[in-house]
N, C-alpha and C positions, 0 to 999 in steps of 0.2 A: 373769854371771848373778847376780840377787837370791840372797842366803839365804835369804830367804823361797819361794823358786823349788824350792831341793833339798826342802823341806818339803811338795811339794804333787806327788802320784804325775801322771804324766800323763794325760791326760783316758781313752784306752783302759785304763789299769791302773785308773783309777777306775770304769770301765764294769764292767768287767771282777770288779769288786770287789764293784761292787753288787746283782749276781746273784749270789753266790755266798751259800747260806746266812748266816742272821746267828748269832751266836755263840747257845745255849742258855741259856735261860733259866728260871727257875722260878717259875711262877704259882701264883696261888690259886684256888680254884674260882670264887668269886666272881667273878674277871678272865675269866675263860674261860666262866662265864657270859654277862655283859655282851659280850664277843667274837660269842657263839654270838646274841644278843639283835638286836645290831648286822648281823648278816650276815643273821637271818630277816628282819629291814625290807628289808635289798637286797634278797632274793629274792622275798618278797611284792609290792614295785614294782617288777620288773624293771631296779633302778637300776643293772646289771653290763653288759659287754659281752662276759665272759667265764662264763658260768653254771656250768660244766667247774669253772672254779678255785673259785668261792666253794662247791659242793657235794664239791670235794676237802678244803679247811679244813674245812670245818664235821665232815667225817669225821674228819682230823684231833684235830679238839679231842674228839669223843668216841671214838677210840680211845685219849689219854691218863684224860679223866676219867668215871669211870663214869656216868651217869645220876641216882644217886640224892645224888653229890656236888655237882654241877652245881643239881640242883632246890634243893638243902639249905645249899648254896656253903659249908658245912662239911667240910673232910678235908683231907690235907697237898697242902703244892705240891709239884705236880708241873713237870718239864722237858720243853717244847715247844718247837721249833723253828720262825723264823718266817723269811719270806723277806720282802725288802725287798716282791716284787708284791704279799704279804700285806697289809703295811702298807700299804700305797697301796690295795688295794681297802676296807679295813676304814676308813682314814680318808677317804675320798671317800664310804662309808654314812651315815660320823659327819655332813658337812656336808650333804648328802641327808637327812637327820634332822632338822638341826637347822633347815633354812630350810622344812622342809615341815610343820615345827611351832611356830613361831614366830607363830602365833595360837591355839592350842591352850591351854587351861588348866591344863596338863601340863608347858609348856615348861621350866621350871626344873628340870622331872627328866631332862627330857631333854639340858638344857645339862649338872648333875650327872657324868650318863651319859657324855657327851662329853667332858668333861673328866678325869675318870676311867679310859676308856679310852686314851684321849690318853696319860696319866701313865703307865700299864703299858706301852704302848711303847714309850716310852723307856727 
């Protein structure tokens, strides 16, 4: 077997891995804004095939930040917890955004947005 082989979990331990919450992280209101911004475009175009999940986050995010930090994206980061489907519905909004605004006189805020969001992700 390669040594590059003990290095790589098997495909079930990697399944397996990638459901399991991802480690905690600490965001800015800001991000959790732009988050919260992101998920109201899927849900005003119905761009989801899970509507359950994306009004569980969006709960999520305001049970960590209150309302008035969120509007003002001033006040300390806070720890949210994201799950891999998270990120996958949240960056399948972002390309749903960006291709359904790319005639838009806006677009560069919304590329911005995109990229930005993207970054807090990781």
């Amino acid at each position: 077997m390669p040594a590059s082989a003990a290095l790589c979990p098997p495909i079930g331990q990697r399944l397996r891995q990638s459901r399991e919450p991802s480690p905690e992280r600490d965001a800015a209101p800001a991000a959790a804004g732009a988050l919260l911004e992101v998920l109201g475009i899927i849900g005003d175009n119905l761009a989801t095939d899970d509507p359950g999940h994306l009004f569980d986050l969006q709960a999520r995010i305001h049970e960590v930040w209150p309302t008035e930090e969120l509007v003002t994206q001033e006040g300390p980061d806070r720890t949210i917890v994201l799950q891999i489907e998270d990120a996958e519905m949240v960056i399948g909004g972002l390309a749903y955004t960006e291709v359904m605004s790319a005639d838009l006189p806006w677009i560069e805020m919304v590329r911005w947005t995109v990229e930005f969001v993207a970054a807090e992700l990781r």
